[in-house]
Jmol script that loads the backbone (N, CA, C; Angstrom):
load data "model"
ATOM      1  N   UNK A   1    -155.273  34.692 143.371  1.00  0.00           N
ATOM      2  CA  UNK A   1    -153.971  34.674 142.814  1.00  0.00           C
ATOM      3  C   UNK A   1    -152.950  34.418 143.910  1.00  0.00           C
ATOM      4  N   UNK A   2    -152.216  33.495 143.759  1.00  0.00           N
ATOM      5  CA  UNK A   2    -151.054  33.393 144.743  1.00  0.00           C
ATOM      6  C   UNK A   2    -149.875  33.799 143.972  1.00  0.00           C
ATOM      7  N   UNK A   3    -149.094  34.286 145.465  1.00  0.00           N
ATOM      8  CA  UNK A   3    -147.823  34.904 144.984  1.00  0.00           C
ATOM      9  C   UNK A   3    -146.584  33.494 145.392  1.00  0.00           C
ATOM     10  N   UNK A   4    -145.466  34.128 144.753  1.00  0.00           N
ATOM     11  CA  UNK A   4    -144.480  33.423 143.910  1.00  0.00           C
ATOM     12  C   UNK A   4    -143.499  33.158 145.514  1.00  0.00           C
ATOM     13  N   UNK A   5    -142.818  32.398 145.828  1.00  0.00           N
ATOM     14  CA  UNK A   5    -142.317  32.183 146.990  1.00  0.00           C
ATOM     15  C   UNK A   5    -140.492  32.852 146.214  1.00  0.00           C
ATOM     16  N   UNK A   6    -139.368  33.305 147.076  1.00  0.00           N
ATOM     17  CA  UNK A   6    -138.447  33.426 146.602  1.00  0.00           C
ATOM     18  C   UNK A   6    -138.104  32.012 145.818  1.00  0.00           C
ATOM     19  N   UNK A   7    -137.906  30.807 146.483  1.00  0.00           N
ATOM     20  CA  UNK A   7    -137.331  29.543 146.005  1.00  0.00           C
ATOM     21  C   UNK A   7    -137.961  29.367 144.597  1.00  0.00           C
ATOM     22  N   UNK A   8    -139.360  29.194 144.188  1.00  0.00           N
ATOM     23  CA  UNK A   8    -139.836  29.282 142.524  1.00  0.00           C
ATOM     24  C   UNK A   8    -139.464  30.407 142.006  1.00  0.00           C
ATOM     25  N   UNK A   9    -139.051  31.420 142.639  1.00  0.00           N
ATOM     26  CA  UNK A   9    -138.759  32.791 141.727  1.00  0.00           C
ATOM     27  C   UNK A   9    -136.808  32.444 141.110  1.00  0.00           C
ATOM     28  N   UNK A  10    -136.276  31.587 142.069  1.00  0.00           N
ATOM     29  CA  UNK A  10    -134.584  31.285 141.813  1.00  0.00           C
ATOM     30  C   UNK A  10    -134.897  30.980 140.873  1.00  0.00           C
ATOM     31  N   UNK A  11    -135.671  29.441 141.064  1.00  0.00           N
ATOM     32  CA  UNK A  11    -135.591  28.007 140.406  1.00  0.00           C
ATOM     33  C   UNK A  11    -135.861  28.466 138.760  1.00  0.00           C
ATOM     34  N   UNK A  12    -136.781  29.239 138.498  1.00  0.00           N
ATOM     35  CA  UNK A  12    -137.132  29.757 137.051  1.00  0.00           C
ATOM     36  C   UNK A  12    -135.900  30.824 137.043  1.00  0.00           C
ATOM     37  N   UNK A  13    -135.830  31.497 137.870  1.00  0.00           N
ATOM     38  CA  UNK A  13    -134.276  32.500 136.976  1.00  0.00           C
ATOM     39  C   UNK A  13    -133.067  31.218 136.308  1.00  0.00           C
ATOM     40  N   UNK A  14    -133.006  30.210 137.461  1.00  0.00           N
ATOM     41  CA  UNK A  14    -132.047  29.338 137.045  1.00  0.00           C
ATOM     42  C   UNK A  14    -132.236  28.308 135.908  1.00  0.00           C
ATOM     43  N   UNK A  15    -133.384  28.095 135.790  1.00  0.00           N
ATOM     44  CA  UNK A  15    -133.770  27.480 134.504  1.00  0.00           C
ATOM     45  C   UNK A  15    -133.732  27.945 133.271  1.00  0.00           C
ATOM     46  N   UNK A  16    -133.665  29.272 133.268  1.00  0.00           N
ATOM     47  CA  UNK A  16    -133.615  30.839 132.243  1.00  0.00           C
ATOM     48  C   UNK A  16    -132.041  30.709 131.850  1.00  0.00           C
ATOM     49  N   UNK A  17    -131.339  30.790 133.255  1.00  0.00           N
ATOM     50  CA  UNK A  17    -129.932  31.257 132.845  1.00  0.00           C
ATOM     51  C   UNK A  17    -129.607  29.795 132.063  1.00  0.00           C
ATOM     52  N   UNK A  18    -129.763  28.466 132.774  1.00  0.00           N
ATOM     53  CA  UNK A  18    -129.504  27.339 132.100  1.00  0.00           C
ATOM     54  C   UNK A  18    -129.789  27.187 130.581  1.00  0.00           C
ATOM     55  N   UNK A  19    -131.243  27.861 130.531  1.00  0.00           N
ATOM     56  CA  UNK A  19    -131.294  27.608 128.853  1.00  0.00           C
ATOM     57  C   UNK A  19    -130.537  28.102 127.988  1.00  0.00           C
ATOM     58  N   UNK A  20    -130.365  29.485 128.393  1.00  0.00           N
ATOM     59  CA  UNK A  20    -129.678  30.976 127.868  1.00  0.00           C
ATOM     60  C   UNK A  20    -128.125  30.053 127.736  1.00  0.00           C
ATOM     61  N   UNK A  21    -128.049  29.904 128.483  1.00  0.00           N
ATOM     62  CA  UNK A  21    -126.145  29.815 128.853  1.00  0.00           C
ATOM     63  C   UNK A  21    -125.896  28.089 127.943  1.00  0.00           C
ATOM     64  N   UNK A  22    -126.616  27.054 127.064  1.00  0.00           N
ATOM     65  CA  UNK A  22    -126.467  25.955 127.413  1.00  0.00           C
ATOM     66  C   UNK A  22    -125.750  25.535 126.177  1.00  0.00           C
ATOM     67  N   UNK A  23    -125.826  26.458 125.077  1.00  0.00           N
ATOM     68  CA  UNK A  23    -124.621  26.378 124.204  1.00  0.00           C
ATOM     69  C   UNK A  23    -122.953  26.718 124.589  1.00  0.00           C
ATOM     70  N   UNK A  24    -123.225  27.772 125.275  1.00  0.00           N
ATOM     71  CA  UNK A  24    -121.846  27.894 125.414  1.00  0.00           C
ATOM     72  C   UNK A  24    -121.382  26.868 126.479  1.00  0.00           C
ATOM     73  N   UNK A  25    -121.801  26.414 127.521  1.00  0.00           N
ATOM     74  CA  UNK A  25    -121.401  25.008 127.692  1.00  0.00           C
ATOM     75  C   UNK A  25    -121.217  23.806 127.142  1.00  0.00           C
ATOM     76  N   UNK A  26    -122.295  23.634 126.041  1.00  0.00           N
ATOM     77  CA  UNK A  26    -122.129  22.369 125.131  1.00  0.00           C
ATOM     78  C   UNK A  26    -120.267  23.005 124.201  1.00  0.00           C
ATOM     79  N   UNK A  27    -120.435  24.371 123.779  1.00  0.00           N
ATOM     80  CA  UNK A  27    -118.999  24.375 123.498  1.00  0.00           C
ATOM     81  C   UNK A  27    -117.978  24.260 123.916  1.00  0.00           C
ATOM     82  N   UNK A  28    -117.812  25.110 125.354  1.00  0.00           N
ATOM     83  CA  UNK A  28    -116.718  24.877 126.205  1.00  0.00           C
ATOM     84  C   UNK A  28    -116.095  23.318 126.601  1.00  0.00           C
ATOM     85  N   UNK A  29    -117.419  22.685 126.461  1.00  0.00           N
ATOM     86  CA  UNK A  29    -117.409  20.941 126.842  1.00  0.00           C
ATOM     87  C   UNK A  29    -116.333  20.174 125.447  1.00  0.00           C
ATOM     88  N   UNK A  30    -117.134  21.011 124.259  1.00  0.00           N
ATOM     89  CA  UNK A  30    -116.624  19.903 123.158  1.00  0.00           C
ATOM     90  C   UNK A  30    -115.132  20.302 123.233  1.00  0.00           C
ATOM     91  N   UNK A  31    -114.844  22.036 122.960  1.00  0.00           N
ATOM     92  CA  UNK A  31    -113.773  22.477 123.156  1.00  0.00           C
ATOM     93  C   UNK A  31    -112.533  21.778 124.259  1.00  0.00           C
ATOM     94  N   UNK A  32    -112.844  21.585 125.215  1.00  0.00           N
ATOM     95  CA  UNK A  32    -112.465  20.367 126.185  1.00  0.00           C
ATOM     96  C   UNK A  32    -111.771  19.828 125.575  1.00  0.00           C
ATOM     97  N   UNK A  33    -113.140  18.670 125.303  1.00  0.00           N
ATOM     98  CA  UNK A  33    -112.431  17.522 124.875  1.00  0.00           C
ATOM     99  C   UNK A  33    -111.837  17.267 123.347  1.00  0.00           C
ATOM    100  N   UNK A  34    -112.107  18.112 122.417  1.00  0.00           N
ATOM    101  CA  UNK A  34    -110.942  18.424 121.357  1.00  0.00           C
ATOM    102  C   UNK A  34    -109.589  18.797 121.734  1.00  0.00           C
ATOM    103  N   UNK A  35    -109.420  19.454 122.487  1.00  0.00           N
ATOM    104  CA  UNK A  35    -108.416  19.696 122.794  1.00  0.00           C
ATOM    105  C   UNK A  35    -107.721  18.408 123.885  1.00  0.00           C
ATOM    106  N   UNK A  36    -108.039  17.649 124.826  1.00  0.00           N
ATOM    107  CA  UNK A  36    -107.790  16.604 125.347  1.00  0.00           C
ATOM    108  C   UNK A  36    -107.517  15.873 124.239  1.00  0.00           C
ATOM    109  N   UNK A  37    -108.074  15.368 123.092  1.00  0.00           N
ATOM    110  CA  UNK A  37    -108.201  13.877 121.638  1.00  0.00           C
ATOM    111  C   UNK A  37    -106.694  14.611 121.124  1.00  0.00           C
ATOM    112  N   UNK A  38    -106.739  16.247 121.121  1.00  0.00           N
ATOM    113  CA  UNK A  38    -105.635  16.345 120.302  1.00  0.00           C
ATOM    114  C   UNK A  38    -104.058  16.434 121.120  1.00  0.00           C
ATOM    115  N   UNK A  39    -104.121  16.588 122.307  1.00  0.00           N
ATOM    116  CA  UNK A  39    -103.039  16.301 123.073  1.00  0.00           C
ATOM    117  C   UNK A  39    -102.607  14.749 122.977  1.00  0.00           C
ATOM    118  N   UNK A  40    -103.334  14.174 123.113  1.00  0.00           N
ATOM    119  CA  UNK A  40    -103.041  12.749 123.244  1.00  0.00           C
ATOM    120  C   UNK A  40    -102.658  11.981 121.682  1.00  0.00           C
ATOM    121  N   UNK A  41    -103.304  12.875 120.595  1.00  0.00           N
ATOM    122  CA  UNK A  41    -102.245  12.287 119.629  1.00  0.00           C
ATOM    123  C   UNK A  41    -100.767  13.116 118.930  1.00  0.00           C
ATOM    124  N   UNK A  42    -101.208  14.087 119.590  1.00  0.00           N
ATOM    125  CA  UNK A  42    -100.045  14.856 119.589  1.00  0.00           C
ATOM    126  C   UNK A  42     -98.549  13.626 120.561  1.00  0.00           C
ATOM    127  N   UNK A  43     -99.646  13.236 121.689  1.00  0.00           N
ATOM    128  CA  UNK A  43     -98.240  12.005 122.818  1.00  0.00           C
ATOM    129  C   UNK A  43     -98.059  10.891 122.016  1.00  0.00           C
ATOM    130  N   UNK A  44     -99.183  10.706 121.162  1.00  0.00           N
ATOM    131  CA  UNK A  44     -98.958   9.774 120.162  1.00  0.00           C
ATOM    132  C   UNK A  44     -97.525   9.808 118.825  1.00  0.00           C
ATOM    133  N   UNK A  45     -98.219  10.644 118.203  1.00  0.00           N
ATOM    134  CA  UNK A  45     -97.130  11.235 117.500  1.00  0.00           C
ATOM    135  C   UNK A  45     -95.478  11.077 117.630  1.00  0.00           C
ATOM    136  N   UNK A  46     -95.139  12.159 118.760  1.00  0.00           N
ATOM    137  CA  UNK A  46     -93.842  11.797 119.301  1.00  0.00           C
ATOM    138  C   UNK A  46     -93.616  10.721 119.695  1.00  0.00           C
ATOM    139  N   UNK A  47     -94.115  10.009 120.540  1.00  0.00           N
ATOM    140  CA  UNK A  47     -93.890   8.624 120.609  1.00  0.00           C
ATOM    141  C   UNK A  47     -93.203   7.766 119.459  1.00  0.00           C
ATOM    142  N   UNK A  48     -94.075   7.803 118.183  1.00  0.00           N
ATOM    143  CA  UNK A  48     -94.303   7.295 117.106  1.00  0.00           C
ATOM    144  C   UNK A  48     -92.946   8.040 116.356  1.00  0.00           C
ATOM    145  N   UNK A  49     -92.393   8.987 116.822  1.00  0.00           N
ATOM    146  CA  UNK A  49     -91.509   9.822 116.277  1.00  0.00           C
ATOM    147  C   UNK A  49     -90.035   9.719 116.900  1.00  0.00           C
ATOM    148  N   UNK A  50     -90.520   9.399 117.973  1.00  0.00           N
ATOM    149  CA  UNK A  50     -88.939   9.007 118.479  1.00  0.00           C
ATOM    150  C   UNK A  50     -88.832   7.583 118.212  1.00  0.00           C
ATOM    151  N   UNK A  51     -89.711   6.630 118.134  1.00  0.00           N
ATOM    152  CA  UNK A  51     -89.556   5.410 117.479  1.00  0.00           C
ATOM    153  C   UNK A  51     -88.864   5.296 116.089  1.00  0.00           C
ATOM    154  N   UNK A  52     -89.480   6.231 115.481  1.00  0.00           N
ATOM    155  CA  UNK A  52     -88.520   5.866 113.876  1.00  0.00           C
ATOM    156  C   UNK A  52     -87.492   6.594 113.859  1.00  0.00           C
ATOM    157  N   UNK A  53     -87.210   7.565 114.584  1.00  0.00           N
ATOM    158  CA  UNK A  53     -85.797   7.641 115.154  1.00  0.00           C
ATOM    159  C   UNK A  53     -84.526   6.460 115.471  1.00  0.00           C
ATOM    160  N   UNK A  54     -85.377   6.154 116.417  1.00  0.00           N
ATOM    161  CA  UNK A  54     -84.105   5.027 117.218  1.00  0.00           C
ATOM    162  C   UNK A  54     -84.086   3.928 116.021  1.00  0.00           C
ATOM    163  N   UNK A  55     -85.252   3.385 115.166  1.00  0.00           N
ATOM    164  CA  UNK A  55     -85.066   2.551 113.776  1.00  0.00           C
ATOM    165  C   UNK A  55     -83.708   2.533 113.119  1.00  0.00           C
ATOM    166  N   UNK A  56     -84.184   4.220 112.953  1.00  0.00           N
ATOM    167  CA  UNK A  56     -83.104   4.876 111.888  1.00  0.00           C
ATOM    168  C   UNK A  56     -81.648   5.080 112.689  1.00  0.00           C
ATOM    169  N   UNK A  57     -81.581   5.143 113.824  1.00  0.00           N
ATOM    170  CA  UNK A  57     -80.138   5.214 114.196  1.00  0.00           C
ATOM    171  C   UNK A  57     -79.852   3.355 114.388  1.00  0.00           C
ATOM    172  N   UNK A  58     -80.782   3.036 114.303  1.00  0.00           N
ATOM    173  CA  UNK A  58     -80.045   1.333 114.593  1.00  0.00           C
ATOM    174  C   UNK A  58     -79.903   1.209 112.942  1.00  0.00           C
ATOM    175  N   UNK A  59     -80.612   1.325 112.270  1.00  0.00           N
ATOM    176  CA  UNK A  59     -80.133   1.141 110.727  1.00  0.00           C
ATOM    177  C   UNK A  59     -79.269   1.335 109.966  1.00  0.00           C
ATOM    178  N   UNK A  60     -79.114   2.838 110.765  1.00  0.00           N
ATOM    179  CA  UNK A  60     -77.918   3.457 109.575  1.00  0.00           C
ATOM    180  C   UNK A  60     -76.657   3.037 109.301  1.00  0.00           C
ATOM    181  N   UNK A  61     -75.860   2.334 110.726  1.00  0.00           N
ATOM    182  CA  UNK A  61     -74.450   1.979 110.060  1.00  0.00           C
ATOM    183  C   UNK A  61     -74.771   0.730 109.005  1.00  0.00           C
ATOM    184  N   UNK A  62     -75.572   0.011 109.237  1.00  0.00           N
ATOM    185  CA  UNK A  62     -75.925  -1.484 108.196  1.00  0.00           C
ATOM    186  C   UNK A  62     -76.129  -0.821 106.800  1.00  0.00           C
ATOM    187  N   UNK A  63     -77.051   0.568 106.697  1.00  0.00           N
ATOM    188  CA  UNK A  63     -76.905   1.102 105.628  1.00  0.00           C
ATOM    189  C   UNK A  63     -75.762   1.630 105.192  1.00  0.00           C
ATOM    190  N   UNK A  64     -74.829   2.660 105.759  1.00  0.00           N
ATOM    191  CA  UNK A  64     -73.689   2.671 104.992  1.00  0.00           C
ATOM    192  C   UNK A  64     -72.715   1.615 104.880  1.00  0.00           C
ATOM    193  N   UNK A  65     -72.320   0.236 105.687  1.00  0.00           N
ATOM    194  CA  UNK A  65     -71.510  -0.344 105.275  1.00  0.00           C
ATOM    195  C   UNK A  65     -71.969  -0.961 104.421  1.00  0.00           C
ATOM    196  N   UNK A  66     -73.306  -1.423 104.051  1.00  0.00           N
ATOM    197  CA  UNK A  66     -73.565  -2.714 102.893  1.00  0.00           C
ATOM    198  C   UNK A  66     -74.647  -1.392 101.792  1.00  0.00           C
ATOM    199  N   UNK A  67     -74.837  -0.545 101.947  1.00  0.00           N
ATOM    200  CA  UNK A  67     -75.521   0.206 100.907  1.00  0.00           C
ATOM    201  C   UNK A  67     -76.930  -0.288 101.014  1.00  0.00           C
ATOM    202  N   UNK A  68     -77.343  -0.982 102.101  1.00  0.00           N
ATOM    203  CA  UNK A  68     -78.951  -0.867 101.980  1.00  0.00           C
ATOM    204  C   UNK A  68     -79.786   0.209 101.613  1.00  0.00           C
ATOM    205  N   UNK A  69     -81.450   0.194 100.791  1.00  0.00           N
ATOM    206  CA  UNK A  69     -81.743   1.218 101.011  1.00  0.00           C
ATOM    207  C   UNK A  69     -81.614   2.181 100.071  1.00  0.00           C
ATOM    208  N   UNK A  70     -82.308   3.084  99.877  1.00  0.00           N
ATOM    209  CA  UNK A  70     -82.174   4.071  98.429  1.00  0.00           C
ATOM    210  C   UNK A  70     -81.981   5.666  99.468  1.00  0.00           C
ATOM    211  N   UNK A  71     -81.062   6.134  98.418  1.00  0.00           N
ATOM    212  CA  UNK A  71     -81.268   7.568  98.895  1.00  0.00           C
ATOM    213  C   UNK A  71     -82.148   8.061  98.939  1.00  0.00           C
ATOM    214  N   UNK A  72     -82.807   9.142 100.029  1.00  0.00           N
ATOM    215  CA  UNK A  72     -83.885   9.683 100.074  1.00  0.00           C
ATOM    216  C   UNK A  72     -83.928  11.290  99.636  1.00  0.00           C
ATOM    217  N   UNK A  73     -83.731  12.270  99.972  1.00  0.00           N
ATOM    218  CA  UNK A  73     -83.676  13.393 100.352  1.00  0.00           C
ATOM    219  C   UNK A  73     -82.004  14.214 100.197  1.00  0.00           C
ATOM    220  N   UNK A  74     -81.694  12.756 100.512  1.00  0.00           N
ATOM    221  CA  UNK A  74     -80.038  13.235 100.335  1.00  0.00           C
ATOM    222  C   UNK A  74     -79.327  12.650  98.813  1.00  0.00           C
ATOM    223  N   UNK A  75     -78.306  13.110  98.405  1.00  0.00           N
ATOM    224  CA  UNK A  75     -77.296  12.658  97.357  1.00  0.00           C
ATOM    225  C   UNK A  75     -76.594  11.101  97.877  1.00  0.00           C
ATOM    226  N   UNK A  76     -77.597   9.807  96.469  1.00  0.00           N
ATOM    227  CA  UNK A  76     -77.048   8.654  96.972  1.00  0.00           C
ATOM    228  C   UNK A  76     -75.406   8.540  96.212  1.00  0.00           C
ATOM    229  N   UNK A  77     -74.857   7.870  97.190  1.00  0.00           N
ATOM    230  CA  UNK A  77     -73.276   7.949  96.181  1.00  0.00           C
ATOM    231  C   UNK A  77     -72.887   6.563  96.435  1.00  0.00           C
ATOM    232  N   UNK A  78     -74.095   4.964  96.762  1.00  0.00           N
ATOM    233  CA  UNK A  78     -73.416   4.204  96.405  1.00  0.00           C
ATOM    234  C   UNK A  78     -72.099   3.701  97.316  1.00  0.00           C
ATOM    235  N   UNK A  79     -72.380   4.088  98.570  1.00  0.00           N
ATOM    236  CA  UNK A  79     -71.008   4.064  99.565  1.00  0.00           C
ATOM    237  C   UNK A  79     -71.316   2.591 100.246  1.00  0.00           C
ATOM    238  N   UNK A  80     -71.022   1.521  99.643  1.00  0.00           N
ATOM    239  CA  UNK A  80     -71.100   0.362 100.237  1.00  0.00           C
ATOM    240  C   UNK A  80     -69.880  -0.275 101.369  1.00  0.00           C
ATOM    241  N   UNK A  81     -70.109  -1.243 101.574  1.00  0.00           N
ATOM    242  CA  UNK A  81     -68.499  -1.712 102.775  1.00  0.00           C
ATOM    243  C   UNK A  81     -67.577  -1.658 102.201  1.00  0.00           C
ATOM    244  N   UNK A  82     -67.576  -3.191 101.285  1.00  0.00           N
ATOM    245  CA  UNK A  82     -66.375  -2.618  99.983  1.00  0.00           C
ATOM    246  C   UNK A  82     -65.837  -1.895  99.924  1.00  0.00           C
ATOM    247  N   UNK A  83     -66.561  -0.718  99.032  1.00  0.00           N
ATOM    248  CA  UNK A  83     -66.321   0.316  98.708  1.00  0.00           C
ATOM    249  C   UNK A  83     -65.491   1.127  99.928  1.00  0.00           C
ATOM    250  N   UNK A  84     -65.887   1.229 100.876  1.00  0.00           N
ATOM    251  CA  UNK A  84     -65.636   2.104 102.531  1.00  0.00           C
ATOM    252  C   UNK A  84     -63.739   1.182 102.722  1.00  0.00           C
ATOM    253  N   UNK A  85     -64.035  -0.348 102.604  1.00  0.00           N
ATOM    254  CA  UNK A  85     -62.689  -1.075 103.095  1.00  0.00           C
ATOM    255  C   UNK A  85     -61.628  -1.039 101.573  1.00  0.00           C
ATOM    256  N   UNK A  86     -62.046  -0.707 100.414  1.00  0.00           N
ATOM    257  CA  UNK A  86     -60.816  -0.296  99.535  1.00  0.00           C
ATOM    258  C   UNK A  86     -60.070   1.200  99.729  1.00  0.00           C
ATOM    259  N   UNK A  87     -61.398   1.855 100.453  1.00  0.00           N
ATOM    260  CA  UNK A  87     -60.703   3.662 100.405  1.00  0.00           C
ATOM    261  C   UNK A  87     -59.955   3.444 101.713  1.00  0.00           C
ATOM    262  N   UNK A  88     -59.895   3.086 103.007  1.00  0.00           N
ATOM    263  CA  UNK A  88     -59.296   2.512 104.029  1.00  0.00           C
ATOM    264  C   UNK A  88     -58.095   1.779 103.527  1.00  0.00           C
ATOM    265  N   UNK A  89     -58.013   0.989 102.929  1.00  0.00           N
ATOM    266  CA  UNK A  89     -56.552   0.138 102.151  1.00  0.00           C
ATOM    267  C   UNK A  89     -55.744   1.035 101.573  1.00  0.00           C
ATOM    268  N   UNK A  90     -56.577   2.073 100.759  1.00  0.00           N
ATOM    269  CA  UNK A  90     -55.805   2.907 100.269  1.00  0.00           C
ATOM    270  C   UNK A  90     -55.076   3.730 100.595  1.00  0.00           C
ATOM    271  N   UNK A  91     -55.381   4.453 101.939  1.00  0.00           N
ATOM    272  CA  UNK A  91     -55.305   5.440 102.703  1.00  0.00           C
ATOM    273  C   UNK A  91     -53.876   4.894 103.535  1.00  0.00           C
ATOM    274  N   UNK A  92     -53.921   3.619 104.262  1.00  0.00           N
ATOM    275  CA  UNK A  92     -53.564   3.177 104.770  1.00  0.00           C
ATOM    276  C   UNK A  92     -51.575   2.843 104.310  1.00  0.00           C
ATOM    277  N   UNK A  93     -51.969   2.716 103.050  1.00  0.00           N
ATOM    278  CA  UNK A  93     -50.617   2.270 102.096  1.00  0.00           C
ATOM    279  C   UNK A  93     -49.671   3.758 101.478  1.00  0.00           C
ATOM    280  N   UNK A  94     -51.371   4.572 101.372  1.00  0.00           N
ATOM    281  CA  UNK A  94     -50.255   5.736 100.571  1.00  0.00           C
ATOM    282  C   UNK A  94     -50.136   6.395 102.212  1.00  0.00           C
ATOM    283  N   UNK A  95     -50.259   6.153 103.343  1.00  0.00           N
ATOM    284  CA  UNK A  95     -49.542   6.327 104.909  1.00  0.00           C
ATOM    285  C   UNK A  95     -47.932   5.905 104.947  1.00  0.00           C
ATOM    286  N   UNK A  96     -48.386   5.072 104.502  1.00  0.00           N
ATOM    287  CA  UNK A  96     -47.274   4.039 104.777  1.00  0.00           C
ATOM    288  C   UNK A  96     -45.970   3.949 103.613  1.00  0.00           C
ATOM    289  N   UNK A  97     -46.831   4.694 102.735  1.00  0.00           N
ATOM    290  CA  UNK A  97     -45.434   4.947 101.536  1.00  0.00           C
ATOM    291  C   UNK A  97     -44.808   6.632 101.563  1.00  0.00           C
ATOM    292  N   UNK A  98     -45.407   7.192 102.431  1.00  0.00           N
ATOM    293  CA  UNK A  98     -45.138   8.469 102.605  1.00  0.00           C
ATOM    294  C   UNK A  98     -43.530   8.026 103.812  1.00  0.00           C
ATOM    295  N   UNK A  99     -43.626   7.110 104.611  1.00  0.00           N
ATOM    296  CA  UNK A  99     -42.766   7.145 105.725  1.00  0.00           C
ATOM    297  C   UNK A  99     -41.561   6.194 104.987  1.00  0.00           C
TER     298      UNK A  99
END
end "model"
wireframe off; spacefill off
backbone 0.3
color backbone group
């Protein structure tokens, strides 16, 4: 019978702990990188979010002066240019008939 040298006595503890331990690495790993996929569409996202932002601020005066566009969320009232340059005329005259 021969005996076991320290180095084969590691090498099998370490092969033990490797087996023992090799889920919770395969999790910690996936965990990782789920969390990496979801940061990055999270940078996605905002990105994508401050984009339809700046859309919507380049849009909006074209929408209220010509009424493009349907109300969404808010009360539509139909406030076209027209409409915006008769209340301006108006304003302007009953100014001007006050003096």
């Amino acid at each position: 019978m021969t005996t076991r040298s320290a180095s084969s006595s590691s090498a099998i503890l370490l092969i033990v702990i490797l087996v023992l331990t090799f889920p919770l690495w395969i999790g910690i790993g996936a965990g990782l990188f789920g969390l990496i996929i979801g940061l990055m569409g999270a940078a996605f996202g905002i990105m994508a979010g401050v984009f339809g932002a700046l859309v919507g601020l380049i849009a909006l005066p074209f929408k209220l002066l010509f009424g493009w566009g349907h109300g969404g969320w808010f009360p539509h009232f139909h406030l076209n240019g027209f409409l915006v340059a008769i209340i301006i005329v108006l304003i302007v005259l009953l100014l001007k008939k006050k003096r």
